[in-house]
C-alpha positions, 0 to 999 in steps of 0.5 A: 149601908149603900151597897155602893163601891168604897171609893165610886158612892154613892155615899151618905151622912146624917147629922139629925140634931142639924138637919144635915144630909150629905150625899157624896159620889166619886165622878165619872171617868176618868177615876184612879183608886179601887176597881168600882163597878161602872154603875156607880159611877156617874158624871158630875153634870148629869148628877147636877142635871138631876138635883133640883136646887134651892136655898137649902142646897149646897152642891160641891165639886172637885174636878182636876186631879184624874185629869191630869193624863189627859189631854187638856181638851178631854178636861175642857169638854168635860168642864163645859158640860158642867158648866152649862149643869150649873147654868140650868140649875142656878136658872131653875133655882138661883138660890142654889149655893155652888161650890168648886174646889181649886186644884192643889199643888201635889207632890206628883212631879213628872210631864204629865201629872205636874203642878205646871199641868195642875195650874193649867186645869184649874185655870181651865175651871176658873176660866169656865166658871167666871161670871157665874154664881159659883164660889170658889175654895182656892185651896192652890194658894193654901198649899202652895205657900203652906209649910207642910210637905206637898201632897196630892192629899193636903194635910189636916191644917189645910183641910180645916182651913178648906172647911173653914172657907166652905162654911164661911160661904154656907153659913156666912155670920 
């Protein structure tokens, strides 16, 4: 027990038996869910800035969905800055593996919180991120012609097939 905010982190996992340890947070503002106290909530660049890397390293992040009210160049500063995070961390310890997760389609569907928006967002990240040492889980293109019924939340077919993409990237056979 963290003592931390249910939906801000941080959280923690332990796998022993597979010497895994999984450190999860919710990233700074913009956050739409439960009250979370401020403390709790940290940027991803600055989390980033604080990790030391190495080959034993998988950092993953998600960036897009509480963007959406935003303006697009609110989402732009705050994708830069990650970027230059990643940068530095991939030049102080390139073994690093770095993981981004696309945007998804959603069932959302007014001006401002749209898939015309979302695409926009994660053309933005994609964008930014081109040319760097990152993998991306396209997790658009899983939804977007999957069968299932659209939903800001994928539903369990999807996210195992998140989870498949991901570890083919951590633990390539």
């Amino acid at each position: 027990n963290l003592h931390s905010a249910e939906q801000a982190g941080p959280l923690l996992a332990v796998d022993v038996e597979n010497n895994i340890v999984l450190h999860w947070r919710a990233h700074g503002t913009p956050l739409r869910s439960k009250a979370a106290p401020f403390v709790d909530l940290h940027y991803i660049s600055n989390e980033i800035d604080s990790i030391a890397g190495g080959s034993r390293k998988v950092i993953i992040f998600n960036i897009w969905a509480h963007f959406t009210t935003h303006p697009l160049e609110y989402y732009i500063r705050r994708v830069a800055r990650i970027r230059q995070a990643v940068i530095a961390l991939l030049k102080r310890a390139p073994d690093t593996i770095v993981i981004i997760k696309s945007a998804n389609t959603t069932t959302l569907k007014n001006v401002y919180s749209s898939d015309w928006f979302s695409i926009q967002l994660d053309i933005i990240l994609r964008t930014a991120f081109q040319g760097i040492n990152v993998a991306f889980i396209d997790v658009w293109q899983m939804t977007s012609c999957h069968y299932s019924k659209e939903s800001i939340h994928p539903n369990p077919t999807v996210i195992g097939n998140e989870i498949n993409l991901l570890l083919s990237f951590i633990c390539p056979v």
